[in-house]
C-alpha positions in Angstrom: 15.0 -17.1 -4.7 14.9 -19.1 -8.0 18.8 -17.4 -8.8 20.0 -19.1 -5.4 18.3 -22.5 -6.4 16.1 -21.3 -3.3 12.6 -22.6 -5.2 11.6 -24.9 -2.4 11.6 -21.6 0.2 9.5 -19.4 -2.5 7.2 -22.7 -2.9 6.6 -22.7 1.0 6.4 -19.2 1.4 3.3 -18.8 -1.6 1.5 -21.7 0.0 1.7 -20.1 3.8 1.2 -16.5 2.5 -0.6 -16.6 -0.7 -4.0 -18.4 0.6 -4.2 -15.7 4.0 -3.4 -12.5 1.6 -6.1 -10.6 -0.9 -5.2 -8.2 -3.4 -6.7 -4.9 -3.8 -6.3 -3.0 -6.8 -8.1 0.3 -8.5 -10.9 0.1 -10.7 -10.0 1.3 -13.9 -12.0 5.2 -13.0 -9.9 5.4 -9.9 -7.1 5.6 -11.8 -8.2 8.6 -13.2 -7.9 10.2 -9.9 -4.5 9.6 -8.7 -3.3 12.8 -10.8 -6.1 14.8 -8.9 -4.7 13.1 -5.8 -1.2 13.7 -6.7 -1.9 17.4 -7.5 -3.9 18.5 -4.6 -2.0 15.9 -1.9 1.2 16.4 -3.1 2.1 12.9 -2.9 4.1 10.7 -5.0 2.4 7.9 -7.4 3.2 5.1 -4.3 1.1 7.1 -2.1 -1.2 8.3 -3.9 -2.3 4.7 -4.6 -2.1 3.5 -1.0 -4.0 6.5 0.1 -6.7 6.2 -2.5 -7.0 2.4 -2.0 -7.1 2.7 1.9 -10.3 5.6 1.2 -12.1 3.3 -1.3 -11.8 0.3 1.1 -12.2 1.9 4.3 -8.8 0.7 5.4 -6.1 1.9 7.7 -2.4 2.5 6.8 0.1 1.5 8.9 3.5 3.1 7.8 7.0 5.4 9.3 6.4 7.4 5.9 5.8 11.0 7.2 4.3 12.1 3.9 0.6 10.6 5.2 0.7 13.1 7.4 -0.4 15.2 4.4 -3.9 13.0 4.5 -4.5 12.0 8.3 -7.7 14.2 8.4 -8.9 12.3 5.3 -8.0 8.4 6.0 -6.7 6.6 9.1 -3.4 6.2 9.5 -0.6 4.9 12.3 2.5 6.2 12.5 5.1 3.4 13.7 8.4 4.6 14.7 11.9 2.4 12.9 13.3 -0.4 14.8 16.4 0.2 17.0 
Protein backbone atom coordinates (compact mmCIF):
# COMPACT_ATOMS: atom_id res chain seq x y z
CA UNK A 1 0.00 0.00 0.00
CA UNK A 2 2.75 2.52 1.17
CA UNK A 3 4.62 1.88 -2.68
CA UNK A 4 1.21 3.07 -4.37
CA UNK A 5 0.98 6.13 -1.93
CA UNK A 6 -2.07 3.98 -0.72
CA UNK A 7 -1.29 4.88 3.28
CA UNK A 8 -4.66 6.38 3.88
CA UNK A 9 -6.32 2.69 2.78
CA UNK A 10 -3.66 0.62 5.17
CA UNK A 11 -4.53 3.45 7.97
CA UNK A 12 -8.31 2.58 7.61
CA UNK A 13 -7.92 -0.93 7.20
CA UNK A 14 -5.58 -1.38 10.74
CA UNK A 15 -8.15 0.78 12.55
CA UNK A 16 -11.37 -1.49 11.21
CA UNK A 17 -9.30 -4.81 11.55
CA UNK A 18 -6.66 -4.45 14.01
CA UNK A 19 -9.03 -3.63 17.23
CA UNK A 20 -11.59 -6.96 16.19
CA UNK A 21 -8.39 -9.33 15.50
CA UNK A 22 -6.10 -11.22 18.39
CA UNK A 23 -3.00 -12.86 17.75
CA UNK A 24 -2.11 -16.20 18.85
CA UNK A 25 1.29 -17.34 18.86
CA UNK A 26 3.32 -20.56 20.41
CA UNK A 27 4.83 -20.48 23.67
CA UNK A 28 8.33 -20.82 23.40
CA UNK A 29 8.05 -25.08 24.50
CA UNK A 30 5.52 -25.55 21.78
CA UNK A 31 7.90 -24.78 19.44
CA UNK A 32 9.74 -27.62 20.38
CA UNK A 33 7.06 -29.72 19.10
CA UNK A 34 6.48 -28.68 15.65
CA UNK A 35 9.44 -31.13 14.48
CA UNK A 36 7.54 -34.01 16.48
CA UNK A 37 4.48 -32.70 14.66
CA UNK A 38 6.13 -32.43 11.38
CA UNK A 39 7.69 -35.88 11.66
CA UNK A 40 4.83 -37.98 12.75
CA UNK A 41 1.91 -35.59 10.71
CA UNK A 42 3.85 -35.27 7.81
CA UNK A 43 2.96 -31.73 7.48
CA UNK A 44 4.87 -28.82 6.35
CA UNK A 45 6.16 -25.99 9.01
CA UNK A 46 2.71 -23.71 7.87
CA UNK A 47 0.64 -26.50 9.09
CA UNK A 48 2.17 -27.74 11.52
CA UNK A 49 1.81 -24.38 13.37
CA UNK A 50 -1.89 -23.97 12.42
CA UNK A 51 -2.55 -27.40 13.61
CA UNK A 52 -0.74 -27.13 16.84
CA UNK A 53 -2.19 -23.61 17.56
CA UNK A 54 -5.76 -24.74 16.67
CA UNK A 55 -5.04 -28.01 19.55
CA UNK A 56 -3.55 -25.71 22.17
CA UNK A 57 -6.52 -23.21 21.77
CA UNK A 58 -9.20 -25.47 21.14
CA UNK A 59 -9.92 -23.86 17.82
CA UNK A 60 -11.33 -24.95 14.53
CA UNK A 61 -9.57 -24.62 11.08
CA UNK A 62 -11.32 -23.58 8.36
CA UNK A 63 -9.27 -24.16 5.05
CA UNK A 64 -9.46 -26.02 1.07
CA UNK A 65 -5.80 -27.37 2.10
CA UNK A 66 -6.32 -31.18 1.81
CA UNK A 67 -3.21 -31.91 3.88
CA UNK A 68 -5.51 -31.48 7.35
CA UNK A 69 -7.06 -34.28 6.39
CA UNK A 70 -3.94 -35.88 7.80
CA UNK A 71 -5.25 -34.46 11.49
CA UNK A 72 -9.14 -34.38 11.38
CA UNK A 73 -9.38 -37.22 14.03
CA UNK A 74 -7.07 -34.96 16.17
CA UNK A 75 -8.53 -31.16 15.78
CA UNK A 76 -11.64 -29.83 14.03
CA UNK A 77 -11.46 -28.84 10.87
CA UNK A 78 -13.92 -27.68 7.70
CA UNK A 79 -13.16 -28.25 4.50
CA UNK A 80 -14.45 -25.33 2.11
CA UNK A 81 -14.53 -26.07 -1.42
CA UNK A 82 -12.61 -22.89 -4.02
CA UNK A 83 -14.82 -20.25 -5.41
CA UNK A 84 -16.18 -20.72 -8.97
Amino acid sequence: MFRHGKEDVFQQFSNDVLSKVEILTLSKDSYEKLTMIKRDLNLDFDDAYQFKIAKEYGLEIITMDRDFNKVKDKIRVKFIEGIV
